[in-house]
Steps between C-alpha positions, in 0.01 A plus 500: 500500500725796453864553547702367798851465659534133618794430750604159626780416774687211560738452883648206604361302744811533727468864500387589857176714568724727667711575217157540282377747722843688529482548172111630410610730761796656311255476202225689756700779538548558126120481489438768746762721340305470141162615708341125580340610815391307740766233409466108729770215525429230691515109540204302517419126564180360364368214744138650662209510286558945507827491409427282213262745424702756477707315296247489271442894461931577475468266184778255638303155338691276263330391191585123446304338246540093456332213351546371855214721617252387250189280593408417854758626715484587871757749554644556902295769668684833523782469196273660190247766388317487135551123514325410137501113474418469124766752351744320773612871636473697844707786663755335790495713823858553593662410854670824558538838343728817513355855314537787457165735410532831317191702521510792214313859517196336369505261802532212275697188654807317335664167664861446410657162692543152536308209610593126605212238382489160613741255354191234394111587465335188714174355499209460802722231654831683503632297222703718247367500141731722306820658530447886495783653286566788694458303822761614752637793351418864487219647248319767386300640202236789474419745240379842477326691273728840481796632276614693820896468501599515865269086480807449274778668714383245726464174296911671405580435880350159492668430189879643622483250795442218275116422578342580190377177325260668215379853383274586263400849453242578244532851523832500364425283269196705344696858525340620777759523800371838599425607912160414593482698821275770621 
């Protein structure tokens, strides 16, 4: 498995898109200056079958794992991927999205951001069958594998505004905070 450098963020749901993007874009700008290059903010909403798709491939699913889910359950077309009816788990496609993506000098891509996720997960017939915890307000988690700092400068920004929920950074942890770039 390796080391990693988990991030999670946490927004309110009242906190406008706008004011989301406004600030990835002040944290953009810090990303260029540290050498991301190319650098991407933008806001996304998730409702045709591609953009769902591309959902899937920024990594902005919700795990949500219930009892709820267990058995024979028919869950409304478009709201999950990895749906796994006898561990009662799937990954919850959020409604709308603001990110930021850093690309570093190996061309490898990192999302930083925030997602909104449906407030219940519903079945075939549009009835709702559980709550979903982070339902209405603003997520986001990812990892990387990399003890670069400037992935940390950024979490720092994240974490200054008050949108840092959880970090866990095995590299630290072991010793091994040292630059991984080229």
């Amino acid at each position: 498995m390796g080391l990693t450098y988990a991030y999670s963020f946490r927004a309110d749901g009242k906190v406008k898109a706008a004011a989301l993007e406004s600030f990835l874009t002040s944290v953009e700008a810090d990303a260029q200056k540290m050498g991301f290059n190319p650098t991407l903010v933008f806001t996304a909403t998730f409702t045709t079958p591609e953009q769902r798709d591309f959902a899937r491939r920024i990594h902005v699913l919700l795990p949500v794992q219930d009892e709820k889910l267990q058995g024979v359950v028919l869950l409304a077309k478009d709201q999950t991927v990895d749906f796994d009816q006898v561990a009662g788990r799937c990954r919850v496609l959020p409604e709308q999205a603001v990110v930021l993506v850093v690309t570093d000098e190996r061309q490898n891509e990192t999302v930083f951001g925030f997602a909104r996720y449906p407030k219940t997960l519903n079945d075939v017939n549009g009835r709702p069958l559980l709550e979903i915890p982070a339902g209405g307000h603003w997520r986001f988690s990812d990892f990387i594998k990399s003890s670069d700092p400037r992935y940390r400068t950024i979490v720092q920004r994240f974490a200054n505004a008050g949108y840092v929920e959880a970090v866990t950074d095995d590299f630290a942890a072991a010793g091994n905070e040292t630059k991984d770039r080229p």
